[in-house]
N, C-alpha and C positions, 0 to 999 in steps of 0.2 A: 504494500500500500504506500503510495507518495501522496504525500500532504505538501498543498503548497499554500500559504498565506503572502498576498501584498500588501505593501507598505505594513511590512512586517514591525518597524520601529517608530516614533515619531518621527516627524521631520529635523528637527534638530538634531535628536541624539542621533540620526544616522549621516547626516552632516556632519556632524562632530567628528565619527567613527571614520568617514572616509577623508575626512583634513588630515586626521591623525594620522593614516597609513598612509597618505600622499606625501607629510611632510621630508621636506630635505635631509632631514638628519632619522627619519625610520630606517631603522638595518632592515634589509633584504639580500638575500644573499642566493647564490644560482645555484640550481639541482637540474636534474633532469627530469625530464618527467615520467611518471611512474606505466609502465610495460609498454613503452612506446614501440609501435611497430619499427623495423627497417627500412619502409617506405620514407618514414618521417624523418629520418637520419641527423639530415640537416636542420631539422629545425627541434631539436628535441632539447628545449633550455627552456627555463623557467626561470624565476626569483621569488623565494618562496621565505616566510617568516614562523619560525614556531614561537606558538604562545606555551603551548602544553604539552606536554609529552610521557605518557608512560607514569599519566597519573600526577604527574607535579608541574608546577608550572617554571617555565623557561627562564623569566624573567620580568621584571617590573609592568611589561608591557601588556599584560594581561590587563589591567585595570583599565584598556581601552574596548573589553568586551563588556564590560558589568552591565549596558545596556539588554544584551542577548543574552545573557548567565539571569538576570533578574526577570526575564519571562521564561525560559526554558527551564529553571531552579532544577539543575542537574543533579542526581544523586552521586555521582562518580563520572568526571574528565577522563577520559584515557589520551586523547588527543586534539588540540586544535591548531591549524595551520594554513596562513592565507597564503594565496596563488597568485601571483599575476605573471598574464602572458602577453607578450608585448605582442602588437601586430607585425604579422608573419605575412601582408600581403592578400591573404586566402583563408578560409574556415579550415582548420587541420581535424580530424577528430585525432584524440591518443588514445592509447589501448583503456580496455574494459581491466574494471580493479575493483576490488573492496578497499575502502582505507585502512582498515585495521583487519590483515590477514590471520588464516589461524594457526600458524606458528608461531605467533606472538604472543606475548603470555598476555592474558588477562579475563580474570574468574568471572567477569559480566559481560561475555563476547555473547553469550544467549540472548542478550535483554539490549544491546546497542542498536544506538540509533547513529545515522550520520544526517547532519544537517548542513545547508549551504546556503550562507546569506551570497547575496549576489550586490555586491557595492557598485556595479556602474552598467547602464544598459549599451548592450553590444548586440551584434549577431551571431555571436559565439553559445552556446550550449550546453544544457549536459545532456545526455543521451543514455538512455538504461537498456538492459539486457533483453527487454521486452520490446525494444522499440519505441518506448517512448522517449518524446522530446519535450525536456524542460529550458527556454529560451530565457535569455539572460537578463535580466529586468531588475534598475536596482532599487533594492528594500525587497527584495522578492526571497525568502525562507523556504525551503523546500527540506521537507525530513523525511526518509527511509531507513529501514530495517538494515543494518551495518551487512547485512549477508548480500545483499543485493546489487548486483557488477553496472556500473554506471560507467562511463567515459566523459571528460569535457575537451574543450574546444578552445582553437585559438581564435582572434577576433577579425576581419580584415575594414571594418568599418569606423573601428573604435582606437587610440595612441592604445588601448590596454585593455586585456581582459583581465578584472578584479574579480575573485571570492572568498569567503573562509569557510572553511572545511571545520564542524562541529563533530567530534566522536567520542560519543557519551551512553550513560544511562538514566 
């Protein structure tokens, strides 16, 4: 089941949220992106920020989500982690993933949920295993069941696709 709510935040606090992650001095730092086909070769980079990880959080920066922690009142973070993909030109899709695999330890992978604030509207997407498509709309919230193989998208209309990646109980 995907749940999707818009204007998921107020207008300010999600104003706030994306001043924050745009400014000049927010660390981002480049990964690739997760099971990226071969086709995609060349373009398989990202800049990616962790709030949370593996249950604790990363660093101060976390108190720039208290807006989405204070409707979502999570019982257990296992991970949170924004995305931006710069424009590539073209809509890329990257491979199908769960965020939180199960080789990774964690005793509430039964009961997770992943959610995805989407900070800026683009024509980039996320794409699930079922075929459906969730288009990129920002204040748009979208939650699925952590088991559920999703893919997202690079942007070609947009300087950047922006989301954070919610993976919780």
């Amino acid at each position: 089941m995907i749940d999707i709510k818009d204007n998921f935040l107020p207008i300010r606090e999600f104003e706030q949220m994306h001043s924050e992650l745009m400014a000049w001095n927010f660390p981002w730092y480049t990964s690739k992106v997760v099971n990226d086909s071969d086709q995609n070769a060349g373009n398989n980079m990202q800049f990616t920020h962790l709030f949370y990880e593996r249950y604790s959080p990363v660093d101060d920066t976390i108190n720039i989500l208290h807006p989405v922690l204070r409707i979502i009142q999570p019982i257990s973070i296992f991970k949170i982690k924004a995305n931006i993909m710069p424009n590539q030109g073209k809509v890329i899709e990257h491979g199908y993933h769960h965020d939180v695999t199960d080789s990774e330890f964690h005793p509430i992978k039964d009961h997770m949920k992943t959610s995805i604030l989407y900070m800026n509207t683009n024509n980039g997407y996320t794409k699930f295993e079922d075929g459906t498509i969730i288009e990129s709309v920002a204040n748009r919230f979208v939650t699925f069941p952590n088991h559920t193989e999703h893919t997202g998208t690079t942007t070609s209309d947009s300087d950047y696709r922006l989301v954070i990646n919610f993976n919780y109980a």
